[in-house]
N, C-alpha and C positions, 0 to 999 in steps of 0.2 A: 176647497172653497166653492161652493154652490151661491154665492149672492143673487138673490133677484135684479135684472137691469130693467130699465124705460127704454125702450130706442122709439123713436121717433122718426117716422120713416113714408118716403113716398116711392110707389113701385116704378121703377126703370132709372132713380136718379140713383147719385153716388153712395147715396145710403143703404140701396141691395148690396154692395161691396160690403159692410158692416153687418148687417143681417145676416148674407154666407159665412163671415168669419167666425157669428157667436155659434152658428150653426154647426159650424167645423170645432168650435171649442167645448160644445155639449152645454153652452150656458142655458141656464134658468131667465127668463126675458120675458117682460110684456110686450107686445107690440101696438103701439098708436100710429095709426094711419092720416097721414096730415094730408088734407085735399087741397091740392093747388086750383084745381078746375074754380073752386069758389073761393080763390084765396084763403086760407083758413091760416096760411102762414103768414098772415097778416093781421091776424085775429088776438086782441088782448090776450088771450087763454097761451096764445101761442107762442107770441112776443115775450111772456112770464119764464116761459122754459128757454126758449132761445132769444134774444134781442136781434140779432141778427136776421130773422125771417126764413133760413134755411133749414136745410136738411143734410148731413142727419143731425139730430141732438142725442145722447145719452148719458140718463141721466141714471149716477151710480150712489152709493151711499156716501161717496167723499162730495159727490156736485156732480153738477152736470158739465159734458165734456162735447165740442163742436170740432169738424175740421175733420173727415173722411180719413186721412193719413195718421192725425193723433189718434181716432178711436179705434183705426184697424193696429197703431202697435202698442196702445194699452189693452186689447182685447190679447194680444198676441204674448204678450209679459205675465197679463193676470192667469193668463191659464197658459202657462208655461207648459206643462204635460201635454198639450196639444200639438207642440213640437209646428206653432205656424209661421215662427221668424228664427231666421238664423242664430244662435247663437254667441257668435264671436264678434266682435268688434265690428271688424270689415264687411261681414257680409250682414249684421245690423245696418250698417249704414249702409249699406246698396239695397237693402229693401226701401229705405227712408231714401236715398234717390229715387228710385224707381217711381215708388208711391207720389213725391212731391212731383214728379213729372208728370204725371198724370193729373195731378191736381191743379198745378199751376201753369201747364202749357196748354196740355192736349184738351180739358175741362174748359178753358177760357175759349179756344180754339171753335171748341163744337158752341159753345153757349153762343158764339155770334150768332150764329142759324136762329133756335126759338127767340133767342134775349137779344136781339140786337138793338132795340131800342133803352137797353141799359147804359149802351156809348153813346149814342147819336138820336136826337130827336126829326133828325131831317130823314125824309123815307128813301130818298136817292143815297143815301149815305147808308144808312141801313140794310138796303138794297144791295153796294158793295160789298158792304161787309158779309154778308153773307154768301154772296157770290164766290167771293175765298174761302166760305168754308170746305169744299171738298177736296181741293187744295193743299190746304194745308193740314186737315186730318190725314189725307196721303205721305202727304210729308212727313208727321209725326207716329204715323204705323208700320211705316219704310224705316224707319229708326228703329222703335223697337224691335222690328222682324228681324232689322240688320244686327240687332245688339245684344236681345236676350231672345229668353228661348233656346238656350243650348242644350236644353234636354226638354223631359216632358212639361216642364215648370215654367216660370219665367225668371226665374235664379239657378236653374242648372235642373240637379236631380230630386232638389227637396222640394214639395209643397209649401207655398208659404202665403200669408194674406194678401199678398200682392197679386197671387191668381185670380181670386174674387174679382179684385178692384179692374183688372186689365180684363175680364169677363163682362162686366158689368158697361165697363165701357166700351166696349168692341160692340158691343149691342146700341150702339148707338150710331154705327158706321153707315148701317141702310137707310136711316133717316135723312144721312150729310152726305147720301150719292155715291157712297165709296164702295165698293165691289169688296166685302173680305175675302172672296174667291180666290180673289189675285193675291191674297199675301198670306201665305202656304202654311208660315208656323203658326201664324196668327189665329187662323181659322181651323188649323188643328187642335188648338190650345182651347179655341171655343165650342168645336165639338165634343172634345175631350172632359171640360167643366162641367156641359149638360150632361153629363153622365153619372156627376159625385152626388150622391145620398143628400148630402147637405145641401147642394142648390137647386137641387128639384125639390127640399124640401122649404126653402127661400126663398122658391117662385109660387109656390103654391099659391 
């Protein structure tokens, strides 16, 4: 199966996680560049493909698919031979924790920083919020460091999409004040990704 995809993609957000992934799967892909700088994901054109305003979108021959964790494990299923999600049950669904952890904790976590005027219109209020962010991104890197990462991976010995995603966002740790210095596997795992074929070919 060689299908052409859309990804829909802005560089440094959680849609480089998906751009790695199809990278690692050898997919056939266009790539559109959606400009936050001039809102564009706000843009009729844009709204068409995603209602939602985000990123990533990908759009396949069944429709278009939203939601970082659903299109890194239907990238990871469609090209099976890539060998990028566990196979068994269990460790399926410890990929699909991992990923929703990041999507729904440590994603919401960091977004107070730039988006904090998403919760709160008051600037002192704002102001806090974002003052937790380094905080509590420490908090949530102190987990994973403590929890996965038992091998070179972040599921043990196997490669899998979730390395992307937990690269992609650890790159976001200098921006929220956090030192990856200090959290050993963490910042092994991130020097170790800038090395794979695929995400230098991702970042390009």
């Amino acid at each position: 199966m060689n299908q052409p995809f859309i990804l829909y993609y802005t560089p440094g957000t959680c849609a480089q996680a998906v751009r790695i992934a199809l990278e690692e799967a050898g997919a056939t892909y266009d790539l559109r560049r959606v400009d936050f700088a001039s809102q564009q994901q706000r843009s009729p054109d844009y709204l068409a493909v995603n209602p939602k305003g985000r990123v990533p979108a990908l759009v396949t021959e069944q429709g278009t698919l939203t939601e970082a964790p659903a299109l890194l494990a239907y990238i990871a299923q469609y090209f099976a031979d890539a060998k990028l999600a566990p196979t068994d049950l269990f460790g399926f669904a410890r990929m699909q924790e991992f990923n929703s952890y990041l999507s729904s904790t440590v994603h919401i976590n960091h977004a107070h920083r730039p988006r904090a005027a998403r919760w709160a219109d008051d600037a002192d209020a704002q102001a806090a919020m974002q003052r937790k962010v380094p905080g509590n991104m420490t908090e949530n890197f102190q987990y994973i460091e403590d929890h996965y990462l038992k091998g070179p991976w972040v599921l043990g010995e196997e490669y899998s999409v979730c390395d992307g995603y937990l690269f992609t966002v650890a790159g976001w740790l200098k921006g929220d004040s956090v030192d990856i210095a200090q959290l050993k596997n963490v910042n092994d795992h991130f020097q170790r990704m800038k090395e794979r074929a695929a995400v230098q070919r991702a970042l390009a």
